[in-house]
N, CA and C of each residue as an Amber inpcrd file, in Angstrom:
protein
   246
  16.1000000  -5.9180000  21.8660000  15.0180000  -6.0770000  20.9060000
  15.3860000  -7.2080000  19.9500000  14.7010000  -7.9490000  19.7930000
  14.7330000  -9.2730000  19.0780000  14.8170000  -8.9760000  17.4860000
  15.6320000  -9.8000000  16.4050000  15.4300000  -8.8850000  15.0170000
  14.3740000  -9.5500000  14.8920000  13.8600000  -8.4620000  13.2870000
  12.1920000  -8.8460000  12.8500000  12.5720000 -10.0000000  12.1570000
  11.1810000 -10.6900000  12.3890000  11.1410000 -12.1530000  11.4010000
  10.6310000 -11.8600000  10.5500000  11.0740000 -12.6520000   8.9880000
  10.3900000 -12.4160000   7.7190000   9.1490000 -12.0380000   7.6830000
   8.2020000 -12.4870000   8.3080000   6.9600000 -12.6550000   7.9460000
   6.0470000 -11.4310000   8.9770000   6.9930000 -10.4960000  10.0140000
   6.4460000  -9.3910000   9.9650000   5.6700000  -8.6520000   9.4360000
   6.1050000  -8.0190000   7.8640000   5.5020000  -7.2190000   6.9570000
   3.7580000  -7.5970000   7.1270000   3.6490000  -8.9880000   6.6300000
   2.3120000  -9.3070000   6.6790000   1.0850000  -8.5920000   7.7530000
   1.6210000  -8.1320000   8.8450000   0.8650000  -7.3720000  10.0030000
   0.4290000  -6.0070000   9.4790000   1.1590000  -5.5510000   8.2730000
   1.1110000  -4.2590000   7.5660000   0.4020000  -4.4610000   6.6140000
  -0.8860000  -3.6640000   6.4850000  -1.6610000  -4.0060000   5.1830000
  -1.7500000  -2.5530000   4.8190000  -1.9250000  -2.6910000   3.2660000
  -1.8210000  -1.7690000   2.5200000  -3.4620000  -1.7690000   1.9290000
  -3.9200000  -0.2740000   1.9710000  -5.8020000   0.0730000   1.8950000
  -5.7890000   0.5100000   0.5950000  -4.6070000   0.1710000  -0.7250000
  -4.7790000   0.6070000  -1.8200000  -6.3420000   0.5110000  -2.5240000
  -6.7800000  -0.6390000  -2.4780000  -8.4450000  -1.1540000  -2.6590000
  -9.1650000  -0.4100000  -2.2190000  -9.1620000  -0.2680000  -1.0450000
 -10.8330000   0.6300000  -0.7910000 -10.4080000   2.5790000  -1.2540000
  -9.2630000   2.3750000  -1.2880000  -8.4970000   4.3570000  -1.4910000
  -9.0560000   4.2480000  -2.9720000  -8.7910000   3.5210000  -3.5660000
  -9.1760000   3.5020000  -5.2540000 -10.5990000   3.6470000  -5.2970000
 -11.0160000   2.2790000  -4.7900000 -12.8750000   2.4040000  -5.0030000
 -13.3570000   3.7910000  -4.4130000 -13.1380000   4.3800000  -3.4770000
 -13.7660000   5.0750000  -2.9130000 -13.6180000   6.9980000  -3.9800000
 -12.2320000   6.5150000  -4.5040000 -11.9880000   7.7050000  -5.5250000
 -12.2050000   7.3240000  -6.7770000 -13.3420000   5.7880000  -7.0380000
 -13.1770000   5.4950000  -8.4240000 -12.0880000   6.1300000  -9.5370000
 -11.2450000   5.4740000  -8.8910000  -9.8520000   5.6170000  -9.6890000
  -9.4990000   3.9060000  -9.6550000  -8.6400000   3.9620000 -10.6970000
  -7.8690000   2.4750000 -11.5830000  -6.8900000   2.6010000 -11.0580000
  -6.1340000   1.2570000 -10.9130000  -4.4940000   1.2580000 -10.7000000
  -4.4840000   1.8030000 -11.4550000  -4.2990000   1.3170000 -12.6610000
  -3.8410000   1.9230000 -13.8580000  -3.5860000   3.6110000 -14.3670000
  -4.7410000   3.9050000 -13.8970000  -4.7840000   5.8100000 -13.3180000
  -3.6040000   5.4100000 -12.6260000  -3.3390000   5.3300000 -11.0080000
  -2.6000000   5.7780000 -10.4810000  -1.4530000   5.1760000 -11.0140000
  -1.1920000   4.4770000 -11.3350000   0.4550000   4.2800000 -11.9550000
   0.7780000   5.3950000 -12.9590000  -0.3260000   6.0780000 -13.3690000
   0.4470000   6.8290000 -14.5760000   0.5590000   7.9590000 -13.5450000
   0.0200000   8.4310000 -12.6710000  -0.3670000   9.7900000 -12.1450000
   1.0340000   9.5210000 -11.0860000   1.4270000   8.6580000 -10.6250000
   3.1710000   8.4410000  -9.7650000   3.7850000   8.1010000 -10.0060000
   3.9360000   7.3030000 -11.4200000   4.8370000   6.8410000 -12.4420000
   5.5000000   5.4310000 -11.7220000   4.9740000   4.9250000 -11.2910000
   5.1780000   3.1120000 -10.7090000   4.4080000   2.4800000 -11.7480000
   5.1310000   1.3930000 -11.9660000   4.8540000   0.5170000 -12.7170000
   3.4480000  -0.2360000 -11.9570000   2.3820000  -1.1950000 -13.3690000
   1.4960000  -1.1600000 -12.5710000   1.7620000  -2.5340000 -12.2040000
   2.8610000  -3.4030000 -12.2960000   3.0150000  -4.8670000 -11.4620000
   3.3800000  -3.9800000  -9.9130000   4.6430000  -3.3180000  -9.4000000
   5.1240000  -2.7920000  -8.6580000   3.6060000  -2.3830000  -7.5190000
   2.7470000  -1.2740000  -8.0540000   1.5360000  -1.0990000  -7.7970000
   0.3990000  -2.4960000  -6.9350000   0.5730000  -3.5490000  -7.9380000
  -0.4340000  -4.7530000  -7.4450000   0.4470000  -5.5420000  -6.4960000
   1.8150000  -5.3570000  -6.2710000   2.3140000  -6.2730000  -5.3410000
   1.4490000  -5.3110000  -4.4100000   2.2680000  -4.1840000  -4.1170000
   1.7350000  -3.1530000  -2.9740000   0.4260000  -3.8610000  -2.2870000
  -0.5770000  -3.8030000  -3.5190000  -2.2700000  -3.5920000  -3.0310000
  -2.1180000  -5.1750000  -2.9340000  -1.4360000  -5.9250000  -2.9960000
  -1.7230000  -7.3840000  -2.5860000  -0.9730000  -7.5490000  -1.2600000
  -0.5660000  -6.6340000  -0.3310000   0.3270000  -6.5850000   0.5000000
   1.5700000  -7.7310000   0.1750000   2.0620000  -7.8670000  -0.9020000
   3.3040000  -8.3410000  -0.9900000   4.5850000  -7.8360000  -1.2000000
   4.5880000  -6.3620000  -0.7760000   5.7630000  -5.5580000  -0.6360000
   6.6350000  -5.4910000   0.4680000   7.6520000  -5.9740000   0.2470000
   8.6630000  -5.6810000   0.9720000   9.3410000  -4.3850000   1.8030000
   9.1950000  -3.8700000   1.0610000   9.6760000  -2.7710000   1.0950000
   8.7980000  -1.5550000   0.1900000   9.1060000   0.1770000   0.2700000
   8.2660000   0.9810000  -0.9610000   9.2680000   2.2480000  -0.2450000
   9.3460000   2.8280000  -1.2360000  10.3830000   4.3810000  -1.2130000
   9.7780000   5.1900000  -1.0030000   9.8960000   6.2700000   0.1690000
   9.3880000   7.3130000   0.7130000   9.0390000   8.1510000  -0.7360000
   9.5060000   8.4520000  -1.7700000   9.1720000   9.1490000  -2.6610000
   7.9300000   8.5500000  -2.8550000   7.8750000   7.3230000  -3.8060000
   6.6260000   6.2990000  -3.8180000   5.4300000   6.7640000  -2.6860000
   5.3960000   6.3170000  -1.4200000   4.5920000   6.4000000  -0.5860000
   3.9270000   7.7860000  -0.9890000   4.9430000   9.4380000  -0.7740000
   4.5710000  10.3770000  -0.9100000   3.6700000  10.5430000  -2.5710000
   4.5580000  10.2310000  -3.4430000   3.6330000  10.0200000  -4.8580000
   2.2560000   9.7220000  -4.8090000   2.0510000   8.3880000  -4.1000000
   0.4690000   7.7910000  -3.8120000  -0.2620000   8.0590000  -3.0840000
   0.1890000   8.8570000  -2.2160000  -0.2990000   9.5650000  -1.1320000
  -1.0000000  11.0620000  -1.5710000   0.0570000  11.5950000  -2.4190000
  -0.7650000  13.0370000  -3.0710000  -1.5700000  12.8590000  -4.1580000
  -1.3260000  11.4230000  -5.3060000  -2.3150000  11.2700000  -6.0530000
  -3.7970000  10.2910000  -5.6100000  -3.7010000   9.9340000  -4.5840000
  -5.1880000   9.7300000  -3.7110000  -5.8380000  10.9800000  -2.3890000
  -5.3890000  12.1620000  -2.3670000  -5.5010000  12.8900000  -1.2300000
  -5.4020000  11.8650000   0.2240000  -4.8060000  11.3950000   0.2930000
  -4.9510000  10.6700000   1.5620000  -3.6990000  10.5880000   2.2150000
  -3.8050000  10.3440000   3.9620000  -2.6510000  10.3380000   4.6070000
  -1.9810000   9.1180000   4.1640000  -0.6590000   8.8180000   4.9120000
   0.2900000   7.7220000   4.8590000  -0.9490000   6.6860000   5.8860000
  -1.1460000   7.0900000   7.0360000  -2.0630000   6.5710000   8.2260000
  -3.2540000   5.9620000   7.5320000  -3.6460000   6.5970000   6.4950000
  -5.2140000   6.1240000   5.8440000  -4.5650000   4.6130000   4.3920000
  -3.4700000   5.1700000   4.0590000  -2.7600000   3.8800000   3.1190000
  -2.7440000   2.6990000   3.7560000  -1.6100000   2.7320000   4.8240000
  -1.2170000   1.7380000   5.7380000  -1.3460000   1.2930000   6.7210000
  -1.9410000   0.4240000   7.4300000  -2.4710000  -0.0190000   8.4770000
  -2.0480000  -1.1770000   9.2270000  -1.9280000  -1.3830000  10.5140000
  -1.4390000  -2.3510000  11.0550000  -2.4030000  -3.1240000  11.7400000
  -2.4360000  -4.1950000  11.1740000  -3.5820000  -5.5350000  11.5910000
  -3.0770000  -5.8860000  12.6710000  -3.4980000  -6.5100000  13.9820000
  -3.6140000  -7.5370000  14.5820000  -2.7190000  -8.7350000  14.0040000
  -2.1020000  -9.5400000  14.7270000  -1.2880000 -10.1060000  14.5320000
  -1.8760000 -11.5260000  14.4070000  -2.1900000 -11.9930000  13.3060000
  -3.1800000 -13.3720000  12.8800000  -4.5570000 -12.8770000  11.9080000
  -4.7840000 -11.7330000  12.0030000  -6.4810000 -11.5750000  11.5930000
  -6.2020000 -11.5910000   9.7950000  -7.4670000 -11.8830000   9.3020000
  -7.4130000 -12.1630000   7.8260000  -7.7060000 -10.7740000   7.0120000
  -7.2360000 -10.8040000   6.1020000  -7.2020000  -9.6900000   5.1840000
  -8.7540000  -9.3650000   5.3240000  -9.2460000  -8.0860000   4.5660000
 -10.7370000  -7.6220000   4.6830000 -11.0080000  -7.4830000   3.6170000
């Protein structure tokens, strides 16, 4: 297996945007409700995270009722953000 190239992650998009709108909820709500900072928060929803801590994931995950599967999603490899 070949190692991953930097620019992997990018195939991983994060549905923080439509999980919020759809629960008219604020970052800002959810940073207080999982206790992440709300820069930490907008990398996430800008898919510029590197990395995020299973605690984290689980945190945002119980303060939006939603699965890990409904957060994170794996694009097609080239297609443009939505």
């Amino acid at each position: 297996m070949a190692p991953a190239e930097p620019d992997d992650a990018s195939d991983l998009h994060c549905r923080l945007d439509e999980l919020l709108e759809a629960r008219d909820m604020t970052l800002t709500r959810l940073s207080e409700l999982v206790g992440v900072s709300l820069v930490n928060l907008s990398v996430l929803k800008n898919d510029r995270a590197r990395a995020i801590r299973f605690s984290t994931l689980q945190a945002i995950c119980r303060a939006l009722d939603c699965e890990v599967g409904e957060l994170l999603v794996l694009r097609p490899r080239g297609s443009s953000p939505t």
